[in-house]
N, C-alpha and C positions, 0 to 999 in steps of 0.2 A: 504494500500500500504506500503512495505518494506521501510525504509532507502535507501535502494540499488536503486529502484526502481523509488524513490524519486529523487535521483541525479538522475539516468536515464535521469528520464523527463527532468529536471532543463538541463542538458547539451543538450538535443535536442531542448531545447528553446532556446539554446543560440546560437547555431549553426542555426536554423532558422529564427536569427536576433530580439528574443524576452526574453530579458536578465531579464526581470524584476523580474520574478517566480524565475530567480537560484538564482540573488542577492538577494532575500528575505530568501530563504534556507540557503545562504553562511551565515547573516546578523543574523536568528538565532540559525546558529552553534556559529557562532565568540560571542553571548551574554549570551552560556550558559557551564558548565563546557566542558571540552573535553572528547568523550567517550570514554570506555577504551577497543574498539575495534578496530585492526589493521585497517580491511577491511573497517569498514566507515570511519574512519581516512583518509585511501588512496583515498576514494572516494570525502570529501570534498577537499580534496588536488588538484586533478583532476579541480573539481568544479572551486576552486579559482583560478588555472591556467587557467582555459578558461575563466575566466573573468577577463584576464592577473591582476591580484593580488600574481603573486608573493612571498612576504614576508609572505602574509598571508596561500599559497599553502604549501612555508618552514615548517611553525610550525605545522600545520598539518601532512604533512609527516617527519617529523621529530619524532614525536609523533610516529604515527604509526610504522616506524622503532627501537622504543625502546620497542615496545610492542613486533613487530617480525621481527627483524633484516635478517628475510631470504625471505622477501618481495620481490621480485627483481621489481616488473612495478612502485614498491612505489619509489627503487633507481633510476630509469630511470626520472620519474617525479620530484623527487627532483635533478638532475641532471638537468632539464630543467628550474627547478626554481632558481637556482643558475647559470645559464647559464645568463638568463633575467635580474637576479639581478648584473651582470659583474661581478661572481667571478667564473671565468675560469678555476681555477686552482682545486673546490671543488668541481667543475660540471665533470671533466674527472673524479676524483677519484669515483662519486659519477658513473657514467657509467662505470667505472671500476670494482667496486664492485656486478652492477647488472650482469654483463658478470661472474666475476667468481659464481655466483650463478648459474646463465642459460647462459652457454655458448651460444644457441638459441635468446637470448634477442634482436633481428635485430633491433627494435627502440637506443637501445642501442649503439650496433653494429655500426647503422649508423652514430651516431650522434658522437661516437669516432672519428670514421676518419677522421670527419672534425675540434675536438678540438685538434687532432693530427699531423694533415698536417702542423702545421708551419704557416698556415696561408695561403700556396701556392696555396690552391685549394678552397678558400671563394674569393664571390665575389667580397669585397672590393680590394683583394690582384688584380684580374684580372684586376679593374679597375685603382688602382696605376697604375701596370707596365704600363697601355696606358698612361695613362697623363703624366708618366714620359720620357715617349717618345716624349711627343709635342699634343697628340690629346687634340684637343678643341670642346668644347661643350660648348654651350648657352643655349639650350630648352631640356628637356628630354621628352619624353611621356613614361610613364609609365601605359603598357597595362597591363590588371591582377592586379592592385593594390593591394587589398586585404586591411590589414589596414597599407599599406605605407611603410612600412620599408623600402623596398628598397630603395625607391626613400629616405630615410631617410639618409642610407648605401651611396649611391653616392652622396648625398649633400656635406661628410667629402669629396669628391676626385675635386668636382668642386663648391666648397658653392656657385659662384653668378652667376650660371645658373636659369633658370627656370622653375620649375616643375608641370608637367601636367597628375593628375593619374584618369585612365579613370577603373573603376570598373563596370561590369554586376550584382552583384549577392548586394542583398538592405540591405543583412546582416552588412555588413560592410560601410554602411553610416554613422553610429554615426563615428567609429575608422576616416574615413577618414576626416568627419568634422571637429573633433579635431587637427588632423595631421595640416589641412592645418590653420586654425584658429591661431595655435601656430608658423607657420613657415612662414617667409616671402617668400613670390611668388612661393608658393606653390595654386594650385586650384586642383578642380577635379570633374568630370563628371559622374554620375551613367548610365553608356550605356554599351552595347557591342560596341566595333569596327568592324567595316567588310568593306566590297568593294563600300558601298557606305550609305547615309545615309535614314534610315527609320527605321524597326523592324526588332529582329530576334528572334528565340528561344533560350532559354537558357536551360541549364539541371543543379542541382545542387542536389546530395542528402543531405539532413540535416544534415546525421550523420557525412559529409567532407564541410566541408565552405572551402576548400582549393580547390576543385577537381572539380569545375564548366567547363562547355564549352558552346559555341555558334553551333548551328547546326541551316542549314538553312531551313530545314524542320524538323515538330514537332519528336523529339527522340523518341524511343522504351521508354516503362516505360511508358509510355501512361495511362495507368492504374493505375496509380498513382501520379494524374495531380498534386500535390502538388511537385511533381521534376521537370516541366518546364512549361516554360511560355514565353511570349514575352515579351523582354524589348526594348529601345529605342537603335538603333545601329548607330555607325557614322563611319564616312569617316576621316581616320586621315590627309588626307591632308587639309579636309576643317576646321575640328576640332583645326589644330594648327592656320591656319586662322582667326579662328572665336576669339578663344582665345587670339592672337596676340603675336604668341611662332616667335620666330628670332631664323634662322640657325646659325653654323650647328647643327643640332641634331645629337641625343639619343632616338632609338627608343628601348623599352625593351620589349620583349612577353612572360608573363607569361598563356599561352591560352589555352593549353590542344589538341592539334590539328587542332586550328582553324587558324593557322599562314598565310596560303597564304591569302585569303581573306584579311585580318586583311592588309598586304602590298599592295596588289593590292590596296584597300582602302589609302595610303602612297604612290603611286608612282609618284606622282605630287612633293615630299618631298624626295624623296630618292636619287636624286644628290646634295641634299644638307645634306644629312645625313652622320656623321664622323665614326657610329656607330648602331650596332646593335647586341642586343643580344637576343637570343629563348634559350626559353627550349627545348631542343630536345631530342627526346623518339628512343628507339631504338627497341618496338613492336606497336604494330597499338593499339592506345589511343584511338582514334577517326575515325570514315570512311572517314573523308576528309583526315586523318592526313599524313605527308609525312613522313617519318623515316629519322634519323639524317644525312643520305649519301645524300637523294633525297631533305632536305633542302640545303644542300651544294654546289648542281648542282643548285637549283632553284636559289639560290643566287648569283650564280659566273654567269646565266644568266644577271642579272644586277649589274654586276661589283664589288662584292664581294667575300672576301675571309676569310674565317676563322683565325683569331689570337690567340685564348685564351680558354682556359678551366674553367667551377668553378661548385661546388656543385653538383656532379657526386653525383646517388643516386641507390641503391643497392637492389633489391628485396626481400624479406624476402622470400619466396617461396624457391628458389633454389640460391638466392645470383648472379643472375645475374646482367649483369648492364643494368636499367631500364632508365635512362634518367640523364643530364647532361646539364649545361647552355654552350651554342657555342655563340662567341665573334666574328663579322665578323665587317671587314674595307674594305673600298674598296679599289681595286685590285693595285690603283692607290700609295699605303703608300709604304713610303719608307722602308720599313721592307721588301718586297720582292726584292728589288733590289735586296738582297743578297741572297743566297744560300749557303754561308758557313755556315757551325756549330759556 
C-alpha cells in the first residue's frame, strides 16, 4: 500500500470514530526525518488536522509549501491550521494565496468570507448583538454537537448558563467527553433527538463526520449498512427534564433536515425558550427536510420570528447559497415593536 493510501485509510478511521491507526501513522511521521515530498507532506498535514493537532498539521505543510509553493489544498489547510491555532491574520493570507493560485479553491473561497466579514456574519457576532439586547439564557441544548465548539463559542456570550450537547453519530464521544470533563456544567448525551423518546436511524458516511442525519425509516444506502444504524433518540423536552436544565433556553439545531421532529420533540419547552437557532438549507438535504422559507412559516406557527443571520455557506458546484444558521425569538421581543430602519 502507497503512502497516499496509507493516510487514506488512517483519515477514514478517524472519521469513523477509530483514531488509533492515524495516531500511530501521525506518531511515526513526527519520529522520523520529514520526507522530501510535497504531496505526502500535504497529506500528513491533512492527517494531523483531523486529529485536531494543529501545530503539528503547520510544520508539515509548511514543509511541503517550500518544497512546492504552488500547492494550493496545502495553503487552504494550513490556513485552517493557523485558523485553530488563533492567528487570524496568517490564516486569511494563507487563503488568500490558495485563491490566487486556483481562483476555483471554494474551500478556500469559503472560508475567506467568513475571516473577512468583520466578524458580522460568525456566530458569536449573532449571539452578542442578542444579549446585548437583554436576551437571557440559563440552559442551552445543543443539538448536532459534534465535538462542542459551539456550545464552547456561546459559553464566551453567556458563561453561567448550562450546557446540554446531545450528539447521534459515536464518532465524536471521546471530543465530547473531554469538552464536558474540562468545563463546568457542561454534560452531554450520545442520542439523536426526535419527537419522542426511543430509536431512530441515523445515516453518516465516514468520509463527512460532519454531514450525519436522523431518518425515521432505514435510509437509501442500504447496501452499505456501515452508513446507518439505530441509535438511542430523545425527547428534548423530557431530556432537559431529566437532566435538570432551568428556562429560559437555547435551543440550537445542527440536524441536517431533521428539525421538525427534533421540536415537536421541544414543544413542552418552547414557551419557555428565549431562542433558537437551525441551520437552514435552501435545496432539499433531507426528504423530511423543510427549506429555509417553510422553517420560517413552521416557526412563526409557534410564535417565532426570525432575528439574525450567521455562517451562510456557498456551494462549490455553481457558488450558490446552500445553507445559512437563522436566529428566531419569539414574536413577542421587543425588537418588533418597531419597524423603522
Amino acid at each position: 500500500m502507497s503512502d497516499n493510501q496509507l493516510v487514506e485509510e488512517a483519515l477514514t478511521r478517524v472519521t469513523a470514530g477509530e483514531p488509533g491507526a492515524a495516531q500511530a501513522l501521525l506518531d511515526a511521521a513526527l519520529s522520523t526525518p520529514m520526507p522530501d515530498n510535497a504531496n505526502a507532506l500535504y497529506d500528513l498535514g491533512r492527517l494531523a488536522l483531523a486529529l485536531e493537532q494543529p501545530a503539528a498539521a503547520l510544520s508539515f505543510l509548511d514543509r511541503a509549501l517550500e518544497l512546492d509553493a504552488q500547492l494550493s489544498p496545502a495553503h487552504v489547510d494550513r490556513g485552517r491550521a493557523l485558523h485553530r491555532l488563533g492567528r487570524e491574520r496568517e490564516a486569511i493570507q494563507a487563503m488568500c494565496r490558495a485563491v490566487t493560485i486556483d481562483p476555483d479553491a471554494h474551500a478556500a473561497l469559503n472560508r475567506l468570507r467568513w475571516l473577512l466579514d468583520e466578524g458580522q456574519l460568525r456566530t458569536t457576532s449573532a449571539l452578542s448583538r442578542l444579549a446585548q439586547r437583554g436576551l437571557q439564557v440559563a440552559s442551552v441544548l445543543d443539538i448536532g454537537a459534534s465535538d462542542g465548539q459551539w456550545s464552547l463559542a456561546a459559553r464566551r456570550i453567556w458563561p453561567d448558563a448550562r450546557y446540554h450537547l446531545i450528539e447521534a453519530f459515536d464518532h465524536w464521544r471521546a471530543p465530547l467527553e473531554a469538552v464536558c470533563s474540562a468545563q463546568t456544567g457542561f454534560s452531554h448525551a450520545i442520542a439523536a433527538a426526535g419527537n419522542s423518546d426511543g430509536e431512530v436511524w441515523f445515516y453518516n458516511d465516514p468520509d463527512a463526520p460532519y454531514g450525519g442525519a436522523a431518518f425515521q425509516d432505514q435510509p437509501d444506502g442500504k447496501e452499505r449498512p456501515e452508513k446507518s444504524w439505530k441509535v438511542p433518540q430523545v425527547a428534548l423536552a423530557k431530556e432537559a427534564e431529566r437532566v435538570g436544565l432551568k428556562p429560559p433556553f437555547l435551543i440550537k439545531l445542527d440536524t441536517h433536515g431533521f428539525e421538525v421532529p427534533i421540536l415537536e420533540g421541544a414543544e413542552a419547552i418552547l414557551s419557555q425558550t428565549n431562542l433558537v437557532v437551525i441551520e437552514v438549507y435552501v435545496f432539499h438535504v433531507h426528504p423530511q427536510a423543510l427549506l429555509f422559507h417553510e422553517i420560517c412559516h413552521w416557526m412563526a406557527e409557534k410564535g417565532f420570528r426570525p432575528i439574525d443571520i450567521s455562517e451562510p455557506l456557498w456551494r462549490p458546484r455553481d457558488g450558490a447559497l446552500w445553507q445559512f444558521d437563522l436566529f428566531f425569538v419569539p414574536a413577542t421581543q421587543q425588537e418588533f415593536a418597531c419597524n423603522a430602519y
